[in-house]
C-alpha positions in Angstrom: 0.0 0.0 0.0 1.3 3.1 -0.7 2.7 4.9 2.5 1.3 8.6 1.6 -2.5 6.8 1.2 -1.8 4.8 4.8 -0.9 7.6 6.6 -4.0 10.1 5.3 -6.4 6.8 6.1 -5.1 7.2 9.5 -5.0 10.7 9.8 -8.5 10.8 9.2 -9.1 8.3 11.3 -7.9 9.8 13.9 -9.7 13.1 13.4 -12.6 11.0 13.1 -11.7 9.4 16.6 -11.0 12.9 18.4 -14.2 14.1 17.0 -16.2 11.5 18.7 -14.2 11.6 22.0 -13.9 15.4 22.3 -16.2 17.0 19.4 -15.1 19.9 18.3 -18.2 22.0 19.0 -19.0 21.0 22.7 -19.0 24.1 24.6 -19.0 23.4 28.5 -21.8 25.0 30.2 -20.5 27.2 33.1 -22.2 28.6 35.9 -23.7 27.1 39.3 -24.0 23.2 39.3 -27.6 22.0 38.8 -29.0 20.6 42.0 -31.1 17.4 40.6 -32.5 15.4 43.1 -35.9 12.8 43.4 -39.0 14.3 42.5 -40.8 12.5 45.1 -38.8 13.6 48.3 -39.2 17.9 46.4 -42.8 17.0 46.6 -42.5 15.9 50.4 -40.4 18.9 51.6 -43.4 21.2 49.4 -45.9 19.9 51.3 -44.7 19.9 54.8 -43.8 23.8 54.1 -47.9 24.1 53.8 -48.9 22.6 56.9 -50.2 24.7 60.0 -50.5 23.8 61.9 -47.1 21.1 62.1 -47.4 18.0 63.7 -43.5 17.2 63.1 -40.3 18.2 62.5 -38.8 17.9 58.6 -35.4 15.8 59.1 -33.4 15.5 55.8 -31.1 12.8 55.8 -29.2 11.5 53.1 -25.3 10.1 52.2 -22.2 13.3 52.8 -22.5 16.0 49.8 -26.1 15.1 49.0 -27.3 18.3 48.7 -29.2 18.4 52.6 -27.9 22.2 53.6 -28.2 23.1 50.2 -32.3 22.3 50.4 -32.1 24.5 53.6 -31.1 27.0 52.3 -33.4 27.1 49.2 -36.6 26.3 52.1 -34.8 29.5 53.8 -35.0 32.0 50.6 -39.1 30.3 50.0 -40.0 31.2 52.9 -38.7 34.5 53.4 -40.6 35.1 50.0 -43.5 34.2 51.8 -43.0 36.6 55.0 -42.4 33.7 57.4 -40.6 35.0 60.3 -37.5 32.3 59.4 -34.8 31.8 61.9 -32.0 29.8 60.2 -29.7 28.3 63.4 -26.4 26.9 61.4 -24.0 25.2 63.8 -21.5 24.4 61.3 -19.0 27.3 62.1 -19.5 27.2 65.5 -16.7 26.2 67.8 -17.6 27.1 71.3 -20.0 27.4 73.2 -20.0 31.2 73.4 -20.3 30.4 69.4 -23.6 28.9 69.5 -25.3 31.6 71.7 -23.4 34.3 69.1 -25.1 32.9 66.3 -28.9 32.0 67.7 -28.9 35.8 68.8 -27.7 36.9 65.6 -30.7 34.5 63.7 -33.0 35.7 65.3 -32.3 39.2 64.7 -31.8 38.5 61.0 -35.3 36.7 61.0 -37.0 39.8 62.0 -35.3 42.2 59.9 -36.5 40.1 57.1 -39.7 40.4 58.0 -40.1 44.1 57.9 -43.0 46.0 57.3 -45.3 44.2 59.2 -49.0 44.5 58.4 -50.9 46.8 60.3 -52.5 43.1 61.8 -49.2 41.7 63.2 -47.8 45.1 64.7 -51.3 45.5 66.3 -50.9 41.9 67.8 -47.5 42.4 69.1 -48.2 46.2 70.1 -50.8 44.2 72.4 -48.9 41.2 73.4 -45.7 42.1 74.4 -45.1 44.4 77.2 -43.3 47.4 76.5 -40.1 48.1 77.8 -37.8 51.0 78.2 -34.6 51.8 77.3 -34.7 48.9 74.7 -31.4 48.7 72.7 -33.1 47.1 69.7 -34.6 49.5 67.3 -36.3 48.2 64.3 -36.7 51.9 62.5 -40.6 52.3 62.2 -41.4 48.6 64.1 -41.3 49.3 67.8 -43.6 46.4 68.0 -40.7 44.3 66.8 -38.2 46.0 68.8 -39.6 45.3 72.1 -40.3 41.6 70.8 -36.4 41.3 69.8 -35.8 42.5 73.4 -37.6 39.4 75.1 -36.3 36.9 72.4 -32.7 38.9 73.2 -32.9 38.7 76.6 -34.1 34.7 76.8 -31.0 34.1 74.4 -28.3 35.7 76.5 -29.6 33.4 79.5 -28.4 30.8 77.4 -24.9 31.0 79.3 -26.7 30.2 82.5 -28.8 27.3 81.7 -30.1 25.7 78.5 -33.2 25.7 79.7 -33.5 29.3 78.2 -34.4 27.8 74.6 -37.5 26.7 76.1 -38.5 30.4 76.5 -37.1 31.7 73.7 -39.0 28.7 72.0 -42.3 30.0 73.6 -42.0 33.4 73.0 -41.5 32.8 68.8 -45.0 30.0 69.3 -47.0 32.9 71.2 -46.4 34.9 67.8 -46.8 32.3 65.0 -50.3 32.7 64.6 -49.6 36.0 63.6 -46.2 35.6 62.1 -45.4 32.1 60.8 -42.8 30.8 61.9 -40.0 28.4 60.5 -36.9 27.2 62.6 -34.3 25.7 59.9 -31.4 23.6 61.4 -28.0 23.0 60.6 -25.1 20.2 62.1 -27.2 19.9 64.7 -24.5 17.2 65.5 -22.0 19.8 66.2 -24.2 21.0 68.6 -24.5 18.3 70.2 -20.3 18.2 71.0 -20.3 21.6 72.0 -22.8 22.5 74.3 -24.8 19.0 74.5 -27.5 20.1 77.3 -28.8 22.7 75.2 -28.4 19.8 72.4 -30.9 17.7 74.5 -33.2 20.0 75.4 -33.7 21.6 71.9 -34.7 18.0 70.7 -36.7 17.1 74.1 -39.0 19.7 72.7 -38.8 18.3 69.4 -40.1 15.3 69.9 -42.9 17.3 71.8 -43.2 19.5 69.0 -47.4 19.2 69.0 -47.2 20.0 72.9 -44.9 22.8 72.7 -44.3 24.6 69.3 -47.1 22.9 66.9 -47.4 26.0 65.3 -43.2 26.4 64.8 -42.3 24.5 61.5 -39.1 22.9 61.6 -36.7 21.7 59.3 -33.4 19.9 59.8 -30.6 18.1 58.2 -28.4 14.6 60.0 -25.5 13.5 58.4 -25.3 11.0 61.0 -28.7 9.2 60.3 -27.8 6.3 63.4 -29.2 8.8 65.6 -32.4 8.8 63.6 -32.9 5.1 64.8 -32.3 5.8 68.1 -31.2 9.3 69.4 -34.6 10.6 68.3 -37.3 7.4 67.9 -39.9 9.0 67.9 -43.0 9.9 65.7 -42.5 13.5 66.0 -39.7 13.3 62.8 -41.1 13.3 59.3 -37.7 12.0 57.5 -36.9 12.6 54.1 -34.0 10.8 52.6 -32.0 12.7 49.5 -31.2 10.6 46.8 -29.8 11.3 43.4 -32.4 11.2 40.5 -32.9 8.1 38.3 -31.4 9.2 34.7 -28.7 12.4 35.7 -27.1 12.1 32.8 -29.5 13.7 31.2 -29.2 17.2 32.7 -25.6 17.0 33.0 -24.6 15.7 29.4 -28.0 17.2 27.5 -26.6 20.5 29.2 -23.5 20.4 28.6 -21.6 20.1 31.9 -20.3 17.2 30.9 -19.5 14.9 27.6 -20.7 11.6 27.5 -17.3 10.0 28.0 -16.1 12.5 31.2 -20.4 11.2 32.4 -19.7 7.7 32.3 -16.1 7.6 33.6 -17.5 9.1 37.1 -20.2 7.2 37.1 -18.6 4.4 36.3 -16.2 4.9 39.3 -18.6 6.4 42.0 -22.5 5.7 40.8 -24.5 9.2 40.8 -23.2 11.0 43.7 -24.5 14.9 43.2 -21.2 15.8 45.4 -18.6 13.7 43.6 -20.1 15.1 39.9 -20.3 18.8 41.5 -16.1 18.6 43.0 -15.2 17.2 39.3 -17.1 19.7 37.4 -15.9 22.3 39.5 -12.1 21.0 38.7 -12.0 20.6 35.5 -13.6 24.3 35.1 -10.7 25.4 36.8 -8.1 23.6 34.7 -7.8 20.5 36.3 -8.1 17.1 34.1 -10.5 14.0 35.1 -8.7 11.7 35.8 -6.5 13.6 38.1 -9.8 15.1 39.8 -11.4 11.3 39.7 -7.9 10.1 41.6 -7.9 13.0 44.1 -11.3 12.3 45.1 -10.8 8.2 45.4 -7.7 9.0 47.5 -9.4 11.0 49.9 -11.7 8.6 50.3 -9.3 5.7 50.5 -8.1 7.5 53.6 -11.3 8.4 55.5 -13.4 5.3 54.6 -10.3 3.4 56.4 -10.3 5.3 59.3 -14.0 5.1 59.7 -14.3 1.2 59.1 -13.9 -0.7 62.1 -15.8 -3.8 61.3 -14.4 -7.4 61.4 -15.4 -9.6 58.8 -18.8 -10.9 60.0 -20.0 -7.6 60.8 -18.9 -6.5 57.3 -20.5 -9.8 55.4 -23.8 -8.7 57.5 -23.6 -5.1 56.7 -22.6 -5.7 52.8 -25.2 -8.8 51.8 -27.7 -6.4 53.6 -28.7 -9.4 56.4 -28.2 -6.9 59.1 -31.2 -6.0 61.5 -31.9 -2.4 62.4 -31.4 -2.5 66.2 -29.4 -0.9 68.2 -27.5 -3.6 69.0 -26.0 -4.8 65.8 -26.4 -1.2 63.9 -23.6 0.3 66.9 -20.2 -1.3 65.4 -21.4 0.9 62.5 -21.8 4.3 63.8 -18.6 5.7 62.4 -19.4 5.2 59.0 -23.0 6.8 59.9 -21.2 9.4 61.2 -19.2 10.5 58.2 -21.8 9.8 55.7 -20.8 6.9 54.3 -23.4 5.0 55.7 -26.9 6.8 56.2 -30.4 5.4 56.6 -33.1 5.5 54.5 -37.1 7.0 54.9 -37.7 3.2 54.6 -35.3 2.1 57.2 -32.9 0.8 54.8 -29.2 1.2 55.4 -27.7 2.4 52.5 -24.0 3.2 51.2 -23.0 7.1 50.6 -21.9 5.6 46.6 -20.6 2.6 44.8 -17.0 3.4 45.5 -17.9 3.7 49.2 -19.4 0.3 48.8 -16.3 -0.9 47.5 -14.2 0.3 49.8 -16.2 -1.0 53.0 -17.2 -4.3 51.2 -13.8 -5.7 49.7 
């Protein structure tokens, strides 16, 4: 054959080859990463935001990087839309407790600034409700009925360094007003809470899981990453769990939209399953110059390292956990709570225990 006609068959083989791979046209879509999640648990979440009164407490739970804050803080911007007095308490930062009490005061205070102008029905109701005070440091310019209420709520909070018992109050005082002004509570690492000042931990969630007793009118809506506890720390029919999972055909969005090519789609997936965290860190990468596989390696190294430090199981408890024989009680579930803790492991509306991907699974079941 002659060599010049080999080497232009090749050559435009080859171009044919890149073409397919890496098409010339594709254009990566850039801007926020799409948020896709199950239609079905949306629809959940939309109609618990409707009820009033609210008989329990939201609780989103779900594998690490599933998107949980993320659907707080989209319930946060709804509902200030709607003029619901919404009091976003985000433990995540916090690192003492001095921290805590810092941020509720500062939530509170934000929740009624965005609630300003009142109508002339709730200023009336507070004007008549809440005693008035003098010399009140908080002035909400034009809302004195709200600036003698942010005194009370204020002075409740700053109690909080004496006994925990003060959420109870400030808990009361926010129920007295939500027939008037709604009210939504939205709740962050409430686990970190629970390490740093642990009685107030407790007796937030003692009230809870007394929610229609003590703040029925109060919705509530918080994320666990560690979803053990949702067994056993709070058993009780006062949670209304939503698990966040991934939807059934991603690849739709992200390839149809051009985040992704097909290839760079089925070379995560093929290493991790849909993971909405895993395909948000890559996309992110390679949108700031770093290749796949580089990001794919980065992120199965990372893993390599915490998966092993959170798996403690011998080999019968790992055979039970990973042919899914294990029961959900407290006794068998507790050589596991490491993994719940981290998000590897997480449990399920429907009491299942599921893994956090299929690379987790790997990892643990190997």
């Amino acid at each position: 054959m002659n060599i010049r006609f080999f080497s232009s068959i090749v050559l435009t083989a080859s171009a044919i080859l890149a073409y397919v791979i890496y098409p010339r046209d594709f254009i990566r879509k850039i801007g926020e990463f799409p948020f896709l999640w199950n239609e079905k648990s949306n629809t959940t979440i939309q109609n618990y935001l409707m009820e009033y009164p609210a008989t329990r407490c939201l609780v989103l739970t779900g594998p690490y990087q599933s998107g949980k804050t993320r659907i707080l803080y989209d319930i946060e911007k709804q509902m200030i839309k709607r003029k619901y007095l919404t009091i976003f308490f985000d433990f995540a930062n916090s690192g003492t407790k001095e921290d805590v009490i810092t941020m509720i005061k500062c939530s509170i205070i934000k929740g009624l600034t965005n609630i300003i102008p009142l109508s002339s029905q709730q200023h009336k109701f507070l004007q008549d409700t809440i005693k008035d005070v003098k010399d009140n440091p908080f002035i909400f310019q034009n809302e004195p009925a709200l600036s003698k209420t942010a005194y009370f709520l204020m002075k409740e909070t700053d109690e909080l360094e004496k006994s925990e018992d003060s959420i109870v109050r400030v808990l009361s005082i926010l129920q007295m007003m939500s027939p008037n002004i709604r009210t939504i509570i939205l709740i962050n690492s409430i686990e970190k809470l629970s390490e740093i000042y642990p009685e107030l931990y407790w007796t937030f969630m003692m009230v809870l899981t007394r929610k229609m007793d003590k703040i029925a009118d109060i919705l509530v809506a918080m994320e666990i990453q560690n979803s053990y506890n949702l067994g056993f720390a709070i058993k009780t029919d006062s949670f209304n769990v939503v698990g966040i999972s991934g939807i059934k055909s991603p690849e739709i969005k992200l390839v149809g939209d051009r985040y992704f090519m097909k290839k760079e789609f089925n070379a995560i997936n093929n290493t991790f399953g849909y993971h909405g965290g895993v395909f948000s860190s890559v996309y992110h990468d390679i949108i700031n110059g770093i290749d796949l596989n580089t990001s794919i390696n980065s992120i199965q190294i990372k893993l390599n390292e915490e998966v092993e430090k959170s798996n403690t199981l011998n080999n019968n408890q790992k055979t039970e956990l990973c042919l899914k024989t294990i029961s959900l009680n407290e006794s068998e579930i507790k050589h596991f709570e490491r993994l719940f803790r981290n998000g590897f492991l997480f449990i399920d509306n429907g009491n299942n225990i599921l893994f956090a991907n299929e690379y987790v699974r790997k990892l643990i079941c190997h």
